[in-house]
C-alpha positions in Angstrom: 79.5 226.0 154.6 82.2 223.2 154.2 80.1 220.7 156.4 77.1 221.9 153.5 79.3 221.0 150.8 81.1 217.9 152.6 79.3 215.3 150.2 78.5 217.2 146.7 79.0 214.1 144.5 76.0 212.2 147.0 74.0 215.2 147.4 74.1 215.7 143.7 73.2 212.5 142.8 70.9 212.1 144.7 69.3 215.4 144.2 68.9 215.0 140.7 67.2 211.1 140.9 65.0 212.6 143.1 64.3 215.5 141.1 63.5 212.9 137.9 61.2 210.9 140.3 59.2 213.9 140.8 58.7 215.2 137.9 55.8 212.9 136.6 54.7 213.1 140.2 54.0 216.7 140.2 52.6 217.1 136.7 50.1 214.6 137.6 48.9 216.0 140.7 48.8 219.3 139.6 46.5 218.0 136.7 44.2 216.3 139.5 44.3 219.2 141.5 42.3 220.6 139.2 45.1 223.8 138.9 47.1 222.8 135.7 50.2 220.3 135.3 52.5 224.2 135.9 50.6 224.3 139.8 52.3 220.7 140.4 55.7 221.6 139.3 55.7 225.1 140.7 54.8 223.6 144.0 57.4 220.6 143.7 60.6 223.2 142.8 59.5 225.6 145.9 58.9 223.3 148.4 61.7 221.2 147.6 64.1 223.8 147.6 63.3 225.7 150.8 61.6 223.3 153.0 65.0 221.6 152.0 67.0 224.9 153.2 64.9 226.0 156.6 63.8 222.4 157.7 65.2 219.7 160.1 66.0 217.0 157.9 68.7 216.9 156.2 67.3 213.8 153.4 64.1 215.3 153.1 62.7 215.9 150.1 59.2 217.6 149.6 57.0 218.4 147.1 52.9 218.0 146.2 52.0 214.6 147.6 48.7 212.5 147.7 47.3 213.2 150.7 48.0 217.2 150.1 46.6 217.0 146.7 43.5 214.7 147.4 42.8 217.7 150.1 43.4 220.8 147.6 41.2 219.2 145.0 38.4 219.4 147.4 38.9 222.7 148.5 40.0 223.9 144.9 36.9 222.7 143.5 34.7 224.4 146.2 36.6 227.6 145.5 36.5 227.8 141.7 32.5 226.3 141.7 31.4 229.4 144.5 33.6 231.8 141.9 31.3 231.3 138.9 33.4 228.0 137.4 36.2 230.2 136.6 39.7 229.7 137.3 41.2 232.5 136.8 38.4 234.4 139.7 39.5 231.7 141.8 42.8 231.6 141.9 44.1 234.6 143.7 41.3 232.9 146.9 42.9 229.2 146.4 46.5 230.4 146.7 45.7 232.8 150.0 44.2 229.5 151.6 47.4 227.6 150.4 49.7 230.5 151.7 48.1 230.5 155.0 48.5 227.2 155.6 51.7 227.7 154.7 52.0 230.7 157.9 49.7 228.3 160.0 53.0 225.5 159.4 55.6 228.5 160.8 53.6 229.0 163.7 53.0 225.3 164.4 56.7 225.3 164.5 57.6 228.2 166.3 55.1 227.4 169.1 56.8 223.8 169.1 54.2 221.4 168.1 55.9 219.1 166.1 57.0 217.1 169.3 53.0 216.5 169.4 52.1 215.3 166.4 53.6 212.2 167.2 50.1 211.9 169.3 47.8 211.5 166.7 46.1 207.9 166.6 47.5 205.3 163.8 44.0 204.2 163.2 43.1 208.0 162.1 46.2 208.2 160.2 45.4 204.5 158.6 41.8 205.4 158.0 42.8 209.0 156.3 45.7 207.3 154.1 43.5 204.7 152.7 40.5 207.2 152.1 43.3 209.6 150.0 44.1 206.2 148.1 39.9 205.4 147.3 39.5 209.1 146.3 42.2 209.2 143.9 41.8 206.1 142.6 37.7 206.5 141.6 38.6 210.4 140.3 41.1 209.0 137.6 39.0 206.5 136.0 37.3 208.9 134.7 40.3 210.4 133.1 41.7 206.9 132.5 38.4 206.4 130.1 39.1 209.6 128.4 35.8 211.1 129.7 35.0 214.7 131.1 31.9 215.9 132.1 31.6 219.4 130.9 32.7 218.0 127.5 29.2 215.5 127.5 26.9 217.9 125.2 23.5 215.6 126.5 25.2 215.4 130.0 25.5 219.0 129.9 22.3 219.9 128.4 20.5 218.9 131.6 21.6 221.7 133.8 20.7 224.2 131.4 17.2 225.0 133.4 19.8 225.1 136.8 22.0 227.4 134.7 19.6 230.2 133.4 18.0 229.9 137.5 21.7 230.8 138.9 22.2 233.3 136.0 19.4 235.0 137.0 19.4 235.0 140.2 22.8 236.4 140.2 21.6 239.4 138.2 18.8 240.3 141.0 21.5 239.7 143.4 23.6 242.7 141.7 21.2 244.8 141.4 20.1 244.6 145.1 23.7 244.8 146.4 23.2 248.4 143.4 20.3 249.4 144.5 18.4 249.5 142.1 16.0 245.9 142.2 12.6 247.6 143.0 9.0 245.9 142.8 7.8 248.5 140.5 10.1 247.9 138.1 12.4 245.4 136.4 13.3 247.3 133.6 17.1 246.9 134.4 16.4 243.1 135.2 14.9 242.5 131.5 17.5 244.4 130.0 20.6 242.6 132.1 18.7 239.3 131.2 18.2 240.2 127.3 22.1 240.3 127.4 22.8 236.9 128.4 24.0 234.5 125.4 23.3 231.0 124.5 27.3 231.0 125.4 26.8 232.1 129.1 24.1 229.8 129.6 26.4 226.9 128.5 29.4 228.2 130.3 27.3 227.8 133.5 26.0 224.6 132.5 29.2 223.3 132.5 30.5 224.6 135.7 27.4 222.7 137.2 28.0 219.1 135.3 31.4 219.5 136.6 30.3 220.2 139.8 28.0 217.0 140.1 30.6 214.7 138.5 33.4 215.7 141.1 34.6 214.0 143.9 34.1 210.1 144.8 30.1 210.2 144.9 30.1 212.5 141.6 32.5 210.0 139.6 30.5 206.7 140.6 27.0 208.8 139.4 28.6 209.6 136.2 30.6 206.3 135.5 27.8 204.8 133.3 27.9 207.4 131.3 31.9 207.5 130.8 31.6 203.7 129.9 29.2 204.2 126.9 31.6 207.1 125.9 34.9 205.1 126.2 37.4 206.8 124.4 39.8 203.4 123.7 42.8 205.4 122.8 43.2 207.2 126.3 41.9 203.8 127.7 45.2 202.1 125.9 47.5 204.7 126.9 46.4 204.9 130.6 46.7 200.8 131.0 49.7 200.8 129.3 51.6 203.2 131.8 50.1 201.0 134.6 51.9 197.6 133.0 55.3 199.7 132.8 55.0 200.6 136.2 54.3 197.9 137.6 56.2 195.6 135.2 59.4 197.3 135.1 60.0 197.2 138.8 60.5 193.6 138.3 63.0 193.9 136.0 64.9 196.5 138.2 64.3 199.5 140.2 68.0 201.8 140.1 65.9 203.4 137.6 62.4 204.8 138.8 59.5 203.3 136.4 57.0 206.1 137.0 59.4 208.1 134.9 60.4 205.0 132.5 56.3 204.7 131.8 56.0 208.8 130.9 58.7 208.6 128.4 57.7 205.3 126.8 53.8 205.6 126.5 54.3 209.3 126.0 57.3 209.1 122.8 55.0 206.0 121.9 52.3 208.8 121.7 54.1 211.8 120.0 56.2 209.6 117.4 53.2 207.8 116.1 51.2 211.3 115.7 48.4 209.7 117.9 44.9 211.7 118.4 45.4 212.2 122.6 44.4 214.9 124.7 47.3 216.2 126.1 48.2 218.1 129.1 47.4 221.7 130.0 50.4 224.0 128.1 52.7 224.5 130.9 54.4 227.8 130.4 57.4 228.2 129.6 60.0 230.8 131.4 60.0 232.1 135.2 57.6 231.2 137.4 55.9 235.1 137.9 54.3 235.6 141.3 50.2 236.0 141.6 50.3 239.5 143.5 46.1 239.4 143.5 47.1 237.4 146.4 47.7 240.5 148.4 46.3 243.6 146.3 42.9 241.4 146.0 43.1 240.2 149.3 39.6 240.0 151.4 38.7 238.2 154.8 35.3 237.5 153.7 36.5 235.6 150.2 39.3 233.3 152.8 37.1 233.1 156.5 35.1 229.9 154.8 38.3 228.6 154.3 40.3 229.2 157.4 39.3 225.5 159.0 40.7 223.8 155.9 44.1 225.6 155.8 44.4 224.5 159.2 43.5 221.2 158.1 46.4 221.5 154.8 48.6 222.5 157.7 48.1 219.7 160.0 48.1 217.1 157.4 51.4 218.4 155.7 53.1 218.4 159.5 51.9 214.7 159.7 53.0 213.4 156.5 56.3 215.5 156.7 57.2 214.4 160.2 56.1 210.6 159.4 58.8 210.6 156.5 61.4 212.7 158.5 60.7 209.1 160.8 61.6 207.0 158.3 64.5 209.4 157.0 66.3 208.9 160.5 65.8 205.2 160.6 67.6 205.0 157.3 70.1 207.5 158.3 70.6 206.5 161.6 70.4 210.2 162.5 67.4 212.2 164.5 65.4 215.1 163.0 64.4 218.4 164.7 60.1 218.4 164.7 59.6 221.8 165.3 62.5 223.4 162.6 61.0 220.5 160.0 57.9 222.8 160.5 58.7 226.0 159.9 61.0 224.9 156.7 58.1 223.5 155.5 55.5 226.3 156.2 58.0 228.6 154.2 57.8 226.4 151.7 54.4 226.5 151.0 53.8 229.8 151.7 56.5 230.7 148.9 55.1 227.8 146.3 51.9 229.4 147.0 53.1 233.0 146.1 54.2 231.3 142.5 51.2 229.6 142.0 52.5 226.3 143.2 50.1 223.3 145.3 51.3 222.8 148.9 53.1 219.8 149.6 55.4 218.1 152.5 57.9 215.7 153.0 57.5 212.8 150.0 58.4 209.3 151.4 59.3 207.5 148.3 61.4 210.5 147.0 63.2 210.7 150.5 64.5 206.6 150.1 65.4 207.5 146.6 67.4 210.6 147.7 69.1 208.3 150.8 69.5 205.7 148.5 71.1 207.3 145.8 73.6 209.4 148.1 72.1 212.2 149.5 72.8 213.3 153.1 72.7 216.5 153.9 70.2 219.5 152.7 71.6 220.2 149.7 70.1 217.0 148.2 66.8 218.7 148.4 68.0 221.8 147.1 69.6 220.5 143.8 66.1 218.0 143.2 64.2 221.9 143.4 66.9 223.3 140.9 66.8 220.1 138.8 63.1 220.2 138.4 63.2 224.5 137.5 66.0 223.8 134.9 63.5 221.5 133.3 60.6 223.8 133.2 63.0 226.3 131.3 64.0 224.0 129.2 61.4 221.1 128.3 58.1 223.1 129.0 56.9 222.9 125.6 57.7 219.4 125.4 56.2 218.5 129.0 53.0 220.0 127.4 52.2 217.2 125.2 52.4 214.7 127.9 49.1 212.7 126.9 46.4 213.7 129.8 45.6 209.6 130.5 49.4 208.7 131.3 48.8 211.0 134.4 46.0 209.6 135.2 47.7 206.1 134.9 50.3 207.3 137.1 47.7 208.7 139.7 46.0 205.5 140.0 49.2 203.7 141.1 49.8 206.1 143.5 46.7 206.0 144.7 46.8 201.9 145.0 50.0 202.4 146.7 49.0 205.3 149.3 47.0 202.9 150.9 47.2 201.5 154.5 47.0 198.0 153.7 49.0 196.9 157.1 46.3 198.3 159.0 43.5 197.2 156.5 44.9 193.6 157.5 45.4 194.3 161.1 41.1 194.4 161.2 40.8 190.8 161.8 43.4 190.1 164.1 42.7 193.5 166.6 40.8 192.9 169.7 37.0 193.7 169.8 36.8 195.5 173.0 33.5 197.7 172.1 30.1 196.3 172.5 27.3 197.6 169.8 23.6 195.6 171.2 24.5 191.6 170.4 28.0 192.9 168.3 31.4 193.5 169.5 33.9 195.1 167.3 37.5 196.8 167.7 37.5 200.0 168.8 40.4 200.7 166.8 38.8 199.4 163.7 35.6 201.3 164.6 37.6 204.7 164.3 39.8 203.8 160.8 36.1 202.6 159.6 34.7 205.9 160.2 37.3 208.0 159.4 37.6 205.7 155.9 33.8 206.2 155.1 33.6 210.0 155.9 36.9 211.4 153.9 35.9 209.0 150.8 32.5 209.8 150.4 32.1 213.2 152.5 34.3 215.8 153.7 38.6 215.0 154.5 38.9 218.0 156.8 35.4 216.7 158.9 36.3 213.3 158.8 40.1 213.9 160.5 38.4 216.0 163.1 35.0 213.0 164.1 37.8 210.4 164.0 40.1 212.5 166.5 37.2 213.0 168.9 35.8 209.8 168.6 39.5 208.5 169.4 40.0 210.4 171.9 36.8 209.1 173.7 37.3 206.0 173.1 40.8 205.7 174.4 39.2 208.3 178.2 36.9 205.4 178.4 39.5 202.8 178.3 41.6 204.3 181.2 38.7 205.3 183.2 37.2 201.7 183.0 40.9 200.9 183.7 41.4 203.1 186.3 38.5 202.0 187.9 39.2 198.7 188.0 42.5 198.6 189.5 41.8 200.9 191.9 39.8 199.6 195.4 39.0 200.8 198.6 39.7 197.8 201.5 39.8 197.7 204.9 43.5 196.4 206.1 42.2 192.9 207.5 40.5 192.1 204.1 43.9 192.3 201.9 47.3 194.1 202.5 50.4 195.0 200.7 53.4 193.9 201.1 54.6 196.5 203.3 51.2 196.7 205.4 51.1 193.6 206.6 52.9 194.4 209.7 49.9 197.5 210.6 48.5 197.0 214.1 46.2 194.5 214.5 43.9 196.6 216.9 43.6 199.2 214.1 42.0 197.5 211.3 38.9 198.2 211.9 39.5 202.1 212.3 42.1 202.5 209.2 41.1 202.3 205.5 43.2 202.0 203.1 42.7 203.2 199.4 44.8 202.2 196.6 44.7 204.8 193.3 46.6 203.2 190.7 46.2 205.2 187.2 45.7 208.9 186.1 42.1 211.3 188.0 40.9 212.9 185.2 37.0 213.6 183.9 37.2 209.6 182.7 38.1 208.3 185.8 36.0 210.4 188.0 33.0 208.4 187.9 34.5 205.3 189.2 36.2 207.3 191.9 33.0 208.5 193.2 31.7 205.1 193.2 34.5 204.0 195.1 34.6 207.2 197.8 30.6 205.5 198.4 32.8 202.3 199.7 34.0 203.7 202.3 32.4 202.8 205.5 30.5 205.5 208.5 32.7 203.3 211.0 36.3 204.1 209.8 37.9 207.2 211.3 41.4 207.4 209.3 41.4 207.0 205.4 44.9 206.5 203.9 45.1 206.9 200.3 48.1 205.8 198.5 48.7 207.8 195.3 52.1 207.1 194.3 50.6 205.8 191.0 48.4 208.8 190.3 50.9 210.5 188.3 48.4 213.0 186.8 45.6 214.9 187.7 43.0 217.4 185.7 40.4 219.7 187.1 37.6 217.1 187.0 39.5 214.9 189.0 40.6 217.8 191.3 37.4 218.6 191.8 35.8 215.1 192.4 38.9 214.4 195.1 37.7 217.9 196.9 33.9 216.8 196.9 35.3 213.3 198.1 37.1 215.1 201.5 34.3 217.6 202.1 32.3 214.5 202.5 34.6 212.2 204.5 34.9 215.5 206.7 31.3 215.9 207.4 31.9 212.6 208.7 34.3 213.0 210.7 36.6 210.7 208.8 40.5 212.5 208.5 42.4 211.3 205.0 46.2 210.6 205.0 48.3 211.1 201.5 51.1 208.4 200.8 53.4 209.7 198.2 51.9 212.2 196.4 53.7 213.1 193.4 54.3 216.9 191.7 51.7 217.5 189.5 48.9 216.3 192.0 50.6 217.9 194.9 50.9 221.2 192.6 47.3 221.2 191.4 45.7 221.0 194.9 47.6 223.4 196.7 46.4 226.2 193.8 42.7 225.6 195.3 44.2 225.1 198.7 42.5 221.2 199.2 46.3 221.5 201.0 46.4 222.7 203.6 42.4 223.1 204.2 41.6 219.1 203.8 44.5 217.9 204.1 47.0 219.6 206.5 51.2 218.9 205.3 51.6 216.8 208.6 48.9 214.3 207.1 51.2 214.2 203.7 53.8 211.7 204.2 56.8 210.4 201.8 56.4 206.4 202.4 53.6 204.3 204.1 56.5 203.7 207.1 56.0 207.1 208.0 52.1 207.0 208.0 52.1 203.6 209.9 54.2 205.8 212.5 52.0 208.3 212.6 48.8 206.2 212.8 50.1 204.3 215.8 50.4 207.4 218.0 47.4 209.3 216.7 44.8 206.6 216.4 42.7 205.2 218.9 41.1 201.9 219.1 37.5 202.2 218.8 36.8 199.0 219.9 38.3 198.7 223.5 
């Protein structure tokens, strides 16, 4: 408890700048999200304060970020559009998928796979980060303009034919799951349909404009549309807070000009009695937790969504163990992965309990908490308590936060989430892949697609086609350079150092073959290819494999067809140094001692030359 305590005035100070930097942060991406301005700062005060208490690093502060929010938006949407276009159906589902990410987090942890996530490719990561930094960007010009669909009367008029279709084939959908939808009569159906309003048919209409103008693809259809209906005020207000930003960084940045732009547009705003849209009401008081979650709880509402919570879950480990990276080069300390997960997955899971958005370790609100002083866990703990005591207190007056200063915000962050050292890297990277007449980088190939797919497709999807097409890429490259270093000579063509002194007589009987690089299902091809090299003639093969570190079931496989051949040829194989793992994973399907007998496994090429030299005859005299 004293260590916790040892540096109050830093942890306080630093808690509480961090805490201010948030704040505009998490109203904005909780009006994004799609949830309310209250979902942001719900899930900025959890997370904060008990990823802060359970995790691994002691700077850390967390909270809603872009990458988490340009995910829930997606799935949010999907959520609220399959539930009718209402919110509050939706909600009690969209929480349950944020809470099990949250559980998905503590079990990443627990089964230690933090260490691992190290392993995930930069040029996914790079393509992913910019794609989150597109998407935002494009989805708050709308905003920005002061346009929304729903509220387009001729935009909204267009789906009304789409709307009374859905309305009414929801109605024959209850009354089959009733019972009662017969062929020889639809009494009930003309009297269920003589009770829809002009209002439903509207309400419905606007769920489906919404639906068409959201996402990337939906705000670039509707974008001629918002310029003819430019509303200049929220046009004003949103450039404005993008000069401050940017502006007042020159000028100095001991004081964070995110929040410095929210006050001044925003008193600009109020004082002068201006006619913005403001903000959804946050409310004021206690955050109360959404017990639907559990009473209203069904796998059939969540199992569409059990893919992308794993997705939320893997993304917020990434982005929380990237800044816990930066965290302990600034800090000159080391994190612990796996507790950094669980601290987070409670996090979430509690935020999501109160209504809050998921989040994970925030990278610019880490370097203000360092920078200001914090350095040990109660930093993050007093920005969590900081941002609850201004709920209490400033709720009403967070609610008339104009609607386009978010969205100003939002596009910053979004101009600064992206990758643009690896968008500049694309030149300068090595084009190893050949496409007909082209030849490109494979690297660039896989931040290409992975860029393309989340922008303009599906985020979860995307991460998962850029993994496997990484993964591929990178077996192919140490297969090709497996293959290549590896060779199959006879002793008089070319020798190692320390077989140049082999008997002369026995060159023609002894071949020698080098395997220099992991056998595993890449490699396995050019190791057949090079098992065919070996020539009818020799009678010994010695294979030195004290640089096959590795071995998986292809390639244990492919070395047991390669001695069942050279033993129906009467050839006998010699291992040189064979290491642990190989050693381990042919003696489980006995290749030793049934190929390859212990006395013909020796420790160093000295040995096998011994052993050669009384064993092996000279064919030739």
């Amino acid at each position: 408890m004293k260590k916790f305590f040892s540096n109050f005035k830093g942890d306080a100070f630093g808690g509480i700048t961090a805490g201010i930097v948030a704040l505009p942060l998490a109203l904005a991406f909780g009006v994004s999200s799609g949830l309310g301005p209250s979902a942001g700062l719900y899930g900025a005060i959890f997370i904060s304060f008990f990823a802060a208490l359970f995790g691994g690093t002691n700077t850390q502060i967390s909270g809603p970020t872009a990458p988490m929010t340009a995910v829930s938006m997606v799935v949010i949407a999907a959520i609220i559009v399959a539930n009718d276009g209402s919110v509050e159906k939706a909600m009690p589902i969209i929480l349950t998928v944020f809470l099990l990410a949250g559980l998905m987090q503590i079990i990443l942890g627990i089964l230690g796979i933090g260490q691992y996530i190290r392993f995930i490719p930069y040029p996914v990561v790079s393509g992913f980060m910019t794609a989150i930094g597109v998407i935002i960007l494009i989805t708050q010009i709308l905003p920005s303009l002061g346009y929304y669909p729903k509220e387009d009367i001729q935009f909204v008029e267009q789906f009304k034919p789409q709307a009374e279709e859905l309305i009414l084939e929801n109605i024959l959908k209850e009354e089959a799951g009733e019972g009662i939808l017969v062929l020889e009569n639809f009494k009930e159906t003309i009297e269920r349909a003589g009770q829809i309003t002009p209002d439903n048919i509207i309400k419905e209409s606007q769920t489906l404009a919404s639906k068409e103008a959201s996402g990337v693809l939906g705000a670039i259809k509707v974008l001629p549309r918002a310029l003819k209906n430019i509303s200049w005020l929220e046009l004003i207000l949103a450039l404005s807070t993008i000069l401050i930003i940017y502006g007042f960084k020159r000028i100095t940045k001991i004081i964070p000009s995110t929040l410095v732009a929210l006050l001044v547009v925003s008193g600009v705003a109020i004082g002068f009695g201006l006619d913005y849209r403001p903000i959804e009401e946050i409310p004021s008081g206690l955050p109360i937790p959404n017990l639907k979650i559990f009473t209203g709880f069904s796998f059939n509402n969540i199992s569409p969504y059990i893919f992308t919570a794993l997705t939320l879950a893997l993304l917020g480990a990434i982005d929380s163990l990237l800044t816990s990276v930066v965290a302990d080069n600034m800090t000159k300390t080391k994190h612990k992965p796996n507790k950094e997960l669980v601290g987070q997955g409670i996090g979430n899971s509690i935020a999501a309990v109160f209504g809050g958005l998921p989040g994970a370790g925030a990278t610019i609100r880490t370097v203000v908490n360092i920078n200001s002083g914090g350095k040990t866990k109660l930093s993050g703990m007093i920005a969590g308590v900081m941002l609850f005591v201004i709920l209490l207190a400033l709720a009403p007056i967070a609610s008339k936060i104009p609607a386009a200063v978010l969205a100003g915000i939002l596009i910053t962050v979004g101009i600064g989430v992206m990758d643009y050292k690896g968008l500049k890297a694309i030149p300068s990277l090595p084009r190893d892949v050949k496409l007909g007449p082209i030849k490109l980088s494979s690297e660039v190939i896989v931040m290409l697609v992975v860029l393309v797919l989340s922008t303009f497709w599906n985020l979860v999807y995307a991460v998962g086609i850029g993994l496997v097409i990484a993964s591929l890429m990178f077996m192919k490259k140490i297969g090709d350079l497996t293959g290549e270093r590896s060779d199959v000579k006879a002793l008089k063509e070319e020798a190692w150092d320390d077989e140049i002194g082999f008997p002369d007589n026995l060159k023609e009987e002894v071949f020698i073959k080098h395997i220099k690089g992991p056998l595993f299902f890449g490699s396995t091809s050019n190791f057949q290819q090079l098992t065919n090299q070996i020539p009818n003639k020799a009678s010994h093969v010695i294979m030195r494999l004290d640089r096959m570190a590795y071995m998986d079931q292809s390639g244990l496989y492919a070395m047991e067809d390669m001695l069942q051949e050279l033993q129906s040829k009467n050839i006998e194989v010699l291992f040189v140094d064979l290491l642990k793992q190989p050693r381990y994973m042919m003696e489980r399907i006995d290749i030793i001692p049934d190929f390859i007998p212990n006395e013909h496994i020796f420790d160093s090429f000295d040995d096998c030359i011994v052993w050669v030299k009384n064993n092996v005859k000279d064919i030739t005299n």
